[in-house]
N, C-alpha and C positions, 0 to 999 in steps of 0.2 A: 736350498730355499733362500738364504740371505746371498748368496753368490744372484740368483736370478734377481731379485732385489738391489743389490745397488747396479747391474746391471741395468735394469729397469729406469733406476732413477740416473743413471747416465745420459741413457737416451732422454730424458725428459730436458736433463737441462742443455743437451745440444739442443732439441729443438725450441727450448725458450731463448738460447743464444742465437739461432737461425730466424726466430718470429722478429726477436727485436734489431737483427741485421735488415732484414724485408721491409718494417716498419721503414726504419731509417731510412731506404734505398727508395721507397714510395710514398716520402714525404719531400726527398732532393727529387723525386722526378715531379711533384709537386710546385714546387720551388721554380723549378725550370719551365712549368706550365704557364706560370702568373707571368716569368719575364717576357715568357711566349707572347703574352696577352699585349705585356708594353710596347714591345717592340711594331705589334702590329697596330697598336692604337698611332703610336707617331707616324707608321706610315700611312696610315688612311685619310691624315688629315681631316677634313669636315665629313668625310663618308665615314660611314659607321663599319669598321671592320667585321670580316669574316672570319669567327673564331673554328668553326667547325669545318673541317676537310674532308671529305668523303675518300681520298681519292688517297691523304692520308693515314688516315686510318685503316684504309684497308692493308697498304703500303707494310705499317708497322705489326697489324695482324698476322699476314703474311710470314713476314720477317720471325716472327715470335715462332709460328708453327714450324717451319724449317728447321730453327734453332736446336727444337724441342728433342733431347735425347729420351724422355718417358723418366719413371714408372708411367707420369699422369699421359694422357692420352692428349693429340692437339686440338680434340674437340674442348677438354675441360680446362684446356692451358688458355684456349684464345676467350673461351668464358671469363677467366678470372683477369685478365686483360683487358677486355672488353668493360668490367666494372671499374677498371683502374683509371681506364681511359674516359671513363664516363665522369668521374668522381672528380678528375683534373679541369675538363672542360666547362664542369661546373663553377669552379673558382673563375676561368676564365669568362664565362654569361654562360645561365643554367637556360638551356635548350626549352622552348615552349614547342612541341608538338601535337599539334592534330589528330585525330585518330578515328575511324568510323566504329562508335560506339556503337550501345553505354562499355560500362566499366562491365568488365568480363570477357572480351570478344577476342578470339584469334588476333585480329587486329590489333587489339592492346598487346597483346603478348610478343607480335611481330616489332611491333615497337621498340618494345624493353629488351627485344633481342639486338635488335639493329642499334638504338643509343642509351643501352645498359639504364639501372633502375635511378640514375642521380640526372632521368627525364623531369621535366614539367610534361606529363600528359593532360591533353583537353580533350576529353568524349565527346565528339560528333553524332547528331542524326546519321544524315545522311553524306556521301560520296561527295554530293553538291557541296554544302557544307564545310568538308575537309576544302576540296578545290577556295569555297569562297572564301576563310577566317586565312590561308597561306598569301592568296592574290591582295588581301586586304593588308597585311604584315600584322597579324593578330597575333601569329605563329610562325617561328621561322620554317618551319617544313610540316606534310603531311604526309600521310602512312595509308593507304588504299590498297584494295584487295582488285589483284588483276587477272588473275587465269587458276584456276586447279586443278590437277593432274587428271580427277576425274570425271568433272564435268564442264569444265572447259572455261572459257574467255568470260570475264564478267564485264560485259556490254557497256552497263553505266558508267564505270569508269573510263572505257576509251573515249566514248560520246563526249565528254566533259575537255576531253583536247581538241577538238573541233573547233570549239570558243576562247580555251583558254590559252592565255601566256607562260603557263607554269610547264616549269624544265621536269624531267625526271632525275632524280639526284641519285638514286641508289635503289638496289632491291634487295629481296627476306625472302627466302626461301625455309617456310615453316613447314614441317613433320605436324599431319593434322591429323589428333586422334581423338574421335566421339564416345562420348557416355551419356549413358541413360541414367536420371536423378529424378529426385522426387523431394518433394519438402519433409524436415525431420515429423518422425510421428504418422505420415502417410503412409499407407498400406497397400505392398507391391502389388495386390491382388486385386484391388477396386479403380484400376488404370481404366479409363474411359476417352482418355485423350492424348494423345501424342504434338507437344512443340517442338517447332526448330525453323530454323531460315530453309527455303527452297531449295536449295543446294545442298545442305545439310542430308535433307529427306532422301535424294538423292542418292547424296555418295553415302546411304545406308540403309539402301532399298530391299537389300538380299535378305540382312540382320533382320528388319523389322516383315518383313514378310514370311520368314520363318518362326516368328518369337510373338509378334503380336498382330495377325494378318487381317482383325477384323476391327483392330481399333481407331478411328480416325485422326487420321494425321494433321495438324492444324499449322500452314504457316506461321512465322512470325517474320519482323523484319531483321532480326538477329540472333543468333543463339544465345546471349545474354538476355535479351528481351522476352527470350522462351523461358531462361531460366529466375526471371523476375517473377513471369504470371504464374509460374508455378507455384512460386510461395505462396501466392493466393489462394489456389487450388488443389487441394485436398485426394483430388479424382482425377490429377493430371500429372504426367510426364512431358519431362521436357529431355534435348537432346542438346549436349555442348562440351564444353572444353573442360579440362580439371579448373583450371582458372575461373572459370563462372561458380562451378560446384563449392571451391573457397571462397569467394568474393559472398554469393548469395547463401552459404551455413547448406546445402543443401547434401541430400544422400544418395550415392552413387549408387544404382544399383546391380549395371553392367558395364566394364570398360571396353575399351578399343572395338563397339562394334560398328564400323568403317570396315566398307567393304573389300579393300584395297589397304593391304597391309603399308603399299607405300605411296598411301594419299598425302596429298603435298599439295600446299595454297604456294602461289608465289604472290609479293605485294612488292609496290612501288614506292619509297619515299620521292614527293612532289616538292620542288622548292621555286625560287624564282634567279636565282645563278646557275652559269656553267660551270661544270664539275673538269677537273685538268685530270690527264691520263694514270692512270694508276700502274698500268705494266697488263693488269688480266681486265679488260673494260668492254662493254657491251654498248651500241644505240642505239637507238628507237630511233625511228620515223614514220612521217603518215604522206603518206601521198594519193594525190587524187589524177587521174590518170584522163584520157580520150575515151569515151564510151565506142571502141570499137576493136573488128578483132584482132587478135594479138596483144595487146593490150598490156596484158599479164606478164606473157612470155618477154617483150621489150622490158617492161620493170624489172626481170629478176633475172636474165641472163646474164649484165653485166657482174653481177656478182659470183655466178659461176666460171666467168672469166677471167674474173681480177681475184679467187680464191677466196674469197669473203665466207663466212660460215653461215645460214639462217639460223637462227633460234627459234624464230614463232612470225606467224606472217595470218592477220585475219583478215575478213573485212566489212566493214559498217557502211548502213548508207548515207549516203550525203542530205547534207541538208541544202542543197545549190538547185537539185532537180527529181525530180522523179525517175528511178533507175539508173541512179547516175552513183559509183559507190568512191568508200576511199579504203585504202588498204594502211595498215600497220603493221608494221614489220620489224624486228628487233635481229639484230644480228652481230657476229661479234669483232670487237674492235671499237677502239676511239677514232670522233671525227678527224682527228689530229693528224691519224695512222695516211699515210700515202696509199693505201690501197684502198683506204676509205674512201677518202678525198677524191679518186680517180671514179670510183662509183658514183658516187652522192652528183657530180661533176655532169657525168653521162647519164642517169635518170632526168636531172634539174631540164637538161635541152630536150627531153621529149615528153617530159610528163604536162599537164597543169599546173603542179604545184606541187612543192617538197617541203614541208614542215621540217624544220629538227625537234623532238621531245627532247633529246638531250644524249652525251654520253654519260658513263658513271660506270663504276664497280662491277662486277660477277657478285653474286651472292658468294656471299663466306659460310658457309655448313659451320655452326658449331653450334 
């Protein structure tokens, strides 16, 4: 017993000897953040420097997870990095971002994923809203929800690049898992009403039509905002994220029931700069084409030619004409990359019109 005992209290004060090595070692990388800061202020002259690097960041993420020989996993190694990184760039200007509220929403949590908790989030209405407080410099970037694994492309936000000037900076690829809550004190049995956002209902049509097939489902404009009115209501369920269920005190009363064990939001952070190559990089474009045949096949051969990969290719309609559409396409590679440049090149002389959204980053899973 006393042999396992000062065993015990060995290992304890290596790891107080390893905690205050760490400290030390992530207050000089500290250190190194702030010089970061000067170096860039001198050179920006009268412009207002760019502290935050997408392209960066992802760079040194990377780097860490390679490194990483375990116990910890490099999903939980580039998490605890990800806070370290966030926590530095605050010394250097604390990040004001956007986000398609209220407080609780996938969206928020895509955020804190993408620039860890040492964010300034601002809760948005709507999509418009994100788009308009970024184009204004209210906010250095915004955080929008662009496509789900299960029910597909969210329209409003492509619509909104039609008009706007804002780049695509980066993207978040969230793990999206639903639960059914109810306010404390309500009674699982006197459900009369089911909240949630449209998509929501959706990607958990199977679950609720086996579990509650006769109770009416009630949009909301968010799954936060389902899990507001439920507070209110005594006789209502709503459908959302853990994140809402803590924010609004509320009680869970089913998890994970998403009918799609690997439903997945992708979202975009919007900013108003170009993002430089990171090594694993993806772009967007919108182009709007000749309303005649072939059309299609002329847009997207050249990429089968020059090896370019698609990622996602939709299409909206234009606002120039009646049946007249424009396509969005993402696919991988920076504009930078020469095989890019060779495509982007050959679309430009036969289309209408080639917008760039921007390059930026692959999502980072962790």
């Amino acid at each position: 017993m006393t042999e396992s005992k000062d065993k015990l209290g060995e290992l304890r004060q290596k790891i107080d000897q390893i905690d205050a090595d760490i400290l030390k070692l992530i207050n000089n990388r500290a250190e190194c953040a702030l010089e970061v800061a000067e170096v860039k202020q001198q050179e920006s002259g009268d412009v207002a420097p760019v502290y935050y690097r997408p392209e960066r960041e992802a760079q040194v993420l990377r780097t860490i997870a390679s490194l990483n020989k375990g116990p910890l996993s490099n999903e939980k190694v580039t998490q605890v990095y990800r806070q370290i990184i966030s926590a530095c760039l605050a010394l250097e200007e604390p990040l004001k971002v956007a986000y398609l509220g209220p407080e609780g929403t996938f969206t928020q949590l895509a955020t804190l994923k993408q620039f860890g908790l040492s964010v300034i989030g601002q809760p948005m209405v709507t999509v418009d809203d994100v788009f308009r407080e970024v184009a204004a410099e209210n906010c250095h970037y915004g955080v929008v929800p662009v496509e789900n694994s299960t029910e597909g492309v969210v329209s409003h936000t492509l619509d909104n690049f039609l008009s706007s000037t804002l780049r695509v900076c980066g993207e978040v690829e969230l793990r999206i898992h639903h639960h059914l809550m109810i306010s404390p004190g309500a009674s699982p049995d006197k459900i009369t009403k089911i909240y949630a956002h449209q998509q929501t209902l959706g990607q958990c049509r199977r679950w609720l039509d086996g579990h509650y097939p006769k109770v009416p489902r009630l949009t909301a404009t968010s799954n936060a905002e389902a899990a507001r009115k439920v507070l209110e209501e005594t006789d209502a369920a709503a459908i959302a994220g853990e994140i809402a269920a803590e924010t609004y005190g509320l009680e869970v009363l089913s998890k994970k029931i998403e009918d799609e064990s690997d439903n997945t939001t992708r979202f975009i952070v919007v900013g108003r700069e170009a993002i430089g190559p990171s090594g694993k990089d993806k772009t967007s474009i919108m182009v709007s084409t000749h309303n005649q045949p072939g059309a299609l096949y002329k847009l997207l051969e050249p990429f089968h030619r020059h090896g370019v990969s698609l990622t996602s290719i939709e299409t909206r309609p234009s606002r120039t004409g009646m049946w007249s559409y424009v396509f969005f396409i993402d696919f991988e590679g920076h504009s930078e990359d020469e095989a890019v440049k060779t495509v982007l090149s050959e679309i430009d002389s036969d289309a209408l019109e080639v917008k760039m959204l921007g390059s930026y980053p692959r999502a980072i899973n962790s």
